[in-house]
MIBARO-301399 format. One record per residue (C-alpha): residue number from 0; residue in three letters; x, y, z. Coordinates in steps of 0.02 Angstrom, whole numbers, padded with zeros to 5 digits. Layout:
BEGIN
@i NUM; aa ALA; px X; py Y; pz Z
...
END
This chain:
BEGIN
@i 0; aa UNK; px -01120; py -00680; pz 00936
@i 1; aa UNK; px -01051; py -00493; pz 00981
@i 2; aa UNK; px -00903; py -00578; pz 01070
@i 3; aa UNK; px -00875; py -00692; pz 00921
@i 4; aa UNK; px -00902; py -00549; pz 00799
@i 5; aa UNK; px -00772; py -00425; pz 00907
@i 6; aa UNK; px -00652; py -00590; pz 00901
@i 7; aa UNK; px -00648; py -00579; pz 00710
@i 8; aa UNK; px -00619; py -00410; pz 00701
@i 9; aa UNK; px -00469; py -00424; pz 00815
@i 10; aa UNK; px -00402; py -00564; pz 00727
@i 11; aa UNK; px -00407; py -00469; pz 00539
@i 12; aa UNK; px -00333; py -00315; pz 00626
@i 13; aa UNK; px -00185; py -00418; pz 00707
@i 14; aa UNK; px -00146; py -00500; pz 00569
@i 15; aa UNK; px -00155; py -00342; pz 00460
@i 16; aa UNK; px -00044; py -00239; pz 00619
@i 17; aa UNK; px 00097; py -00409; pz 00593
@i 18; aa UNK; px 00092; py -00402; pz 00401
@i 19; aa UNK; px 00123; py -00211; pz 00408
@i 20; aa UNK; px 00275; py -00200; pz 00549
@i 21; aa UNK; px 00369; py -00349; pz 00451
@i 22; aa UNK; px 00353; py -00260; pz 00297
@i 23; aa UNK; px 00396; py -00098; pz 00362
@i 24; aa UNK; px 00534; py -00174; pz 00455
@i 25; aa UNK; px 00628; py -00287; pz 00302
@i 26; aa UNK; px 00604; py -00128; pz 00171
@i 27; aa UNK; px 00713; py -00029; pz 00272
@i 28; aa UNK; px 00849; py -00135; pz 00191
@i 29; aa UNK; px 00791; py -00069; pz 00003
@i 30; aa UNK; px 00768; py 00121; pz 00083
@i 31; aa UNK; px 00600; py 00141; pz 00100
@i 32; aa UNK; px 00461; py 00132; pz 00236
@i 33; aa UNK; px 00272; py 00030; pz 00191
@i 34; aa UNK; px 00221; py 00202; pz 00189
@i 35; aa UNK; px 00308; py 00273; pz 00041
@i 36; aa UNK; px 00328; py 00109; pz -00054
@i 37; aa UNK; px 00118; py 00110; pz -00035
@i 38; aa UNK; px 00125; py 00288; pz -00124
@i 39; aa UNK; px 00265; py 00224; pz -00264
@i 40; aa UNK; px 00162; py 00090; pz -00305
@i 41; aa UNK; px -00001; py 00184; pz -00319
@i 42; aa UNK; px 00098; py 00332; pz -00443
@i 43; aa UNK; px 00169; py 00167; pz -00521
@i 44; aa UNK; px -00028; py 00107; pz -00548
@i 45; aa UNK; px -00109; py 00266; pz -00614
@i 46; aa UNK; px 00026; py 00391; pz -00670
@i 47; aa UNK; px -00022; py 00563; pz -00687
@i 48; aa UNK; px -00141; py 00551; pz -00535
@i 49; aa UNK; px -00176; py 00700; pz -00416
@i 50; aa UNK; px -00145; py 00700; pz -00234
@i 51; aa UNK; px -00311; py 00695; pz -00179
@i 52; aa UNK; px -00339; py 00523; pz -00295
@i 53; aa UNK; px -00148; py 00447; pz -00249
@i 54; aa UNK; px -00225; py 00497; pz -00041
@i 55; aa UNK; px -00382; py 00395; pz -00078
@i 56; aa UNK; px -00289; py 00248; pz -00163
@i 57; aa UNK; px -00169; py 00256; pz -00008
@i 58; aa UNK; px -00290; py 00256; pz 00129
@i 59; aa UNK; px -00226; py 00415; pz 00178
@i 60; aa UNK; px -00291; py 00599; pz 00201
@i 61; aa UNK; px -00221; py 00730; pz 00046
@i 62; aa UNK; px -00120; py 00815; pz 00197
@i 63; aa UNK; px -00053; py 00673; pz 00258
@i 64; aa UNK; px -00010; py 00614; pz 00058
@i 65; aa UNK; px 00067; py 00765; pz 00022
@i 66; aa UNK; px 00180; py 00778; pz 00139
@i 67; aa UNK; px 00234; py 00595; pz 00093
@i 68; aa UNK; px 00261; py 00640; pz -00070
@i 69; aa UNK; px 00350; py 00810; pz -00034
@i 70; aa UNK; px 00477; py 00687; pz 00030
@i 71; aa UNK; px 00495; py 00576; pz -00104
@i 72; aa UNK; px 00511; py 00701; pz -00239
@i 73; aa UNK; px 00636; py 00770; pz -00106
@i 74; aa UNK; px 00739; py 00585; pz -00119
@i 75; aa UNK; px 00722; py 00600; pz -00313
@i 76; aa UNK; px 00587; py 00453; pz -00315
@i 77; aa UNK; px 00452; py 00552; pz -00396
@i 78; aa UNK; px 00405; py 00685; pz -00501
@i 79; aa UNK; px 00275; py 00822; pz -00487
@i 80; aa UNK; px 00215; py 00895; pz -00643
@i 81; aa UNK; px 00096; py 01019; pz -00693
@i 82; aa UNK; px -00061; py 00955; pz -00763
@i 83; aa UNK; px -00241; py 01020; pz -00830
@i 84; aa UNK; px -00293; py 01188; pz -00722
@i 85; aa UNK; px -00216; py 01181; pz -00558
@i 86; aa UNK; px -00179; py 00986; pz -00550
@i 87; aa UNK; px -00020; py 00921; pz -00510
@i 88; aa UNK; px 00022; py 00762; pz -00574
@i 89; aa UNK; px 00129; py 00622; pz -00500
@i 90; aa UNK; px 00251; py 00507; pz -00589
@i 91; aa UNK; px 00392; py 00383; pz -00541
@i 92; aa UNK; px 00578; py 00448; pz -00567
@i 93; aa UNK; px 00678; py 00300; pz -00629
@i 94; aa UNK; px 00746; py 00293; pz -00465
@i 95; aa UNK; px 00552; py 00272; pz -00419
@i 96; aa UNK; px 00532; py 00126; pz -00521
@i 97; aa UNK; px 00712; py 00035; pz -00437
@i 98; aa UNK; px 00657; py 00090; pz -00248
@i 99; aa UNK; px 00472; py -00001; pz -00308
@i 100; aa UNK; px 00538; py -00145; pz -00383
@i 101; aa UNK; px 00644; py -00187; pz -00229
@i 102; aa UNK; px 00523; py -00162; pz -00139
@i 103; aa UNK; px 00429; py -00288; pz -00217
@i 104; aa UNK; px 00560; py -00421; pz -00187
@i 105; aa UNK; px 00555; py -00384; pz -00011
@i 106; aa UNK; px 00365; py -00399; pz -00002
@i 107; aa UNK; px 00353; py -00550; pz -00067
@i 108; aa UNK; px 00482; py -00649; pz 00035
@i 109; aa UNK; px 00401; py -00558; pz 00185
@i 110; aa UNK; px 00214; py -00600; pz 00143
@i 111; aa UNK; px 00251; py -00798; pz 00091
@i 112; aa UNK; px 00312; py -00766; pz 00270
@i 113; aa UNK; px 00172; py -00692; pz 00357
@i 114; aa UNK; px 00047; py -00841; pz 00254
@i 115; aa UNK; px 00148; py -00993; pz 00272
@i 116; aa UNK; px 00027; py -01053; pz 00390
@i 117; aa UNK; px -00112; py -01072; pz 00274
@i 118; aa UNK; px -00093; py -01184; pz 00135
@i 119; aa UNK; px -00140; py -01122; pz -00062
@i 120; aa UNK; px -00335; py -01166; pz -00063
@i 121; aa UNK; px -00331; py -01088; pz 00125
@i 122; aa UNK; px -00239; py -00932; pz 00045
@i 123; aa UNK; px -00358; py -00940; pz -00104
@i 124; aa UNK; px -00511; py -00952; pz 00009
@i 125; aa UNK; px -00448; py -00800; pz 00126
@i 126; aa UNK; px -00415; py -00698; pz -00014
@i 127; aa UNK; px -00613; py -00738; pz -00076
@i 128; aa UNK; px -00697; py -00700; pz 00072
@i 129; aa UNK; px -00606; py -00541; pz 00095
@i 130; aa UNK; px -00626; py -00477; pz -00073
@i 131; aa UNK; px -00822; py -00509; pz -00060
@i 132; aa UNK; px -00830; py -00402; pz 00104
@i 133; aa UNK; px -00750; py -00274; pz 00030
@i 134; aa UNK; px -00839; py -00270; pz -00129
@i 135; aa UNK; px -00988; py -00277; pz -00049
@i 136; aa UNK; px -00941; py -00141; pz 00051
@i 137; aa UNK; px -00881; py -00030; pz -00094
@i 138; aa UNK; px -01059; py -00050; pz -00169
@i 139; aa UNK; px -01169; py 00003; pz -00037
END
């Protein structure tokens, strides 16, 4: 069982480590990296979030997050405002929104890509099981 078990675990994270270089690869040709399209799309989600909730959202730590978005407001992408107390809220520049919405495009050519192997129900069914684990997960 533990070499079955250590098998799966592989398998998700190869998969995952493919579907991330090929995006990070193709939206190079939009101007972005996975990394900041991740944060664009998270402002894009809940605008007016603070670093530390944009960081969770992102998988990332608030240092790490901030200094991805210093950059972005840097390339004009997004825009740091003050909020309530000593918040700083984050919102999409409408050169945000384009950089997103190519990014988009690019994501979804590459990630028909990465699942053309599995047909729709298989797609379907992968997309089930890993939304129980991680709901069950986010419960405990």
């Amino acid at each position: 069982m533990h070499g079955e078990l250590q098998e799966l675990g592989r398998a998700v994270k190869q998969a995952q480590y493919r579907q991330h270089r090929a995006l990070d690869s193709a939206l190079t040709a939009v101007g972005t990296t996975l990394a900041q399209w991740d944060a664009l799309r998270a402002i894009s989600r809940s605008p007016g979030s603070s670093a530390r909730e944009l960081a969770a959202a992102t998988f990332q730590t608030e240092q790490a997050f901030g200094t991805l978005v210093g950059r972005l407001a840097a390339q004009g992408l997004v825009e740091r405002r003050p909020g309530h107390g000593r918040r700083i809220e984050h919102h999409l520049t409408p050169l945000g929104e384009q950089v997103m919405a190519a990014g988009h495009q690019v994501a979804d050519e590459v990630l028909a890509d990465c699942f053309s192997a599995l047909s729709d129900a298989d797609r379907a069914t992968l997309l089930d099981l890993l939304q129980r684990l991680t709901a069950d997960r986010d419960t405990r």
